[in-house]
C-alpha angles and dihedrals in degrees: 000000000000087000096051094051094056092056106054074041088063101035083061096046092045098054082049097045092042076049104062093037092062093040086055090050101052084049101053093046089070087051108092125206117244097239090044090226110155127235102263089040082057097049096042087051092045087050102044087051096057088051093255108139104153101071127088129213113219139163125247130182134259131055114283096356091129112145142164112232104201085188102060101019104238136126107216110214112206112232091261090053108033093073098013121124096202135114083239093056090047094048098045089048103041083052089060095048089053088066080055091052093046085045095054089043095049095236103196101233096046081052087046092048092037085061093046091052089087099045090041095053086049096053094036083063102050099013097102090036094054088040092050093052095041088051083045093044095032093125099045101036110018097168092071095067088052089053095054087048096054092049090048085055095065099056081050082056095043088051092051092046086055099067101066093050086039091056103031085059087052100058095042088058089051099041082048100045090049090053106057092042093247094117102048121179095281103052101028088078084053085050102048088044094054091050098042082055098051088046094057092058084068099051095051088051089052091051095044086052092052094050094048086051095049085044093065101037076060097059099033087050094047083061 
């Protein structure tokens, strides 16, 4: 019953938390940097001054669908990022170059997250398959449930492993937006509050994930 509580719990907390992310978006974006210089200009500078020249810098479509791809070296720029002038924009897309930056300075948990990607991507297409039959089948083959829990454990591993990278880009956007002048002290609070929103969003996925795993050791454990 605990478990459950703590699910709806986060279900609630994520579609807030997804919320006000979205409403500070759409608030900073009003928001322009003094020096007018766009998203993708932002992350190819941020980039270029931390001796990164390999990496290019592309849209891609969607709101709020920036990434940075280690495989192919590109930081993806969603559409209201890649040509906005707004603290929002440079803060969203210096964050993404500072997954480059960890990239290029082999910070230990993106390396860690970058070799689970295989084995996550594996587990994230059979895992609820595998789970559903083990709950179904949980009398007669009880070891099932326990191998789509270990595989679900490793997308709860994969989650917590996210944070650090998540937060440590975070603070080299900052430290790096504070530097050159682009975030002032009237827009680097902007900037802090649109990125501690975006990082909740991971926390709460790394809980839920927990919860949902603890969820299932408890049934396979009832059997």
């Amino acid at each position: 019953m605990n478990i459950w509580i703590i699910l709806i719990l986060v279900m609630v907390l994520s579609l807030i938390v997804q919320s006000m992310l979205t409403s500070r978006f759409s608030k900073y974006s009003k928001i322009p940097v003094r020096n007018g210089m766009t998203g993708a200009e932002i992350a190819t500078k941020m980039l270029n001054d931390n001796g990164i020249y390999d990496v290019q810098v592309v849209p891609v479509k969607g709101m709020l669908t920036d990434f940075y791809n280690p495989s192919n070296k590109t930081v993806a720029l969603s559409e209201g990022v890649y040509s906005s002038c707004s603290i929002a924009a440079a803060a969203v897309a210096a964050h993404e170059c500072g997954h480059a930056i960890q990239h290029a300075k082999g910070y230990a948990p993106l390396k860690m997250r970058t070799a689970l990607v295989p084995v996550v991507n594996f587990a994230s297409n059979i895992v609820q398959w595998i789970l559903l039959l083990g709950v179904l089948l949980m009398g007669v083959f009880p070891g099932l449930l326990w191998f789509g829990i270990a595989l679900f454990a490793m997308t709860t591993l994969f989650s917590f492993i996210t944070l650090p990278v998540e937060i440590n880009a975070s603070m080299r956007a900052v430290s790096w937006l504070d530097s050159t002048g682009i975030a002032d002290y009237q827009t680097r609070p902007m900037a802090v509050d649109a990125l501690k929103w975006a990082a909740y969003t991971y926390v709460i996925a790394a809980i839920g994930s927990l919860a949902t795993l603890l969820y299932y050791i408890g049934l396979a454990r009832r059997d």
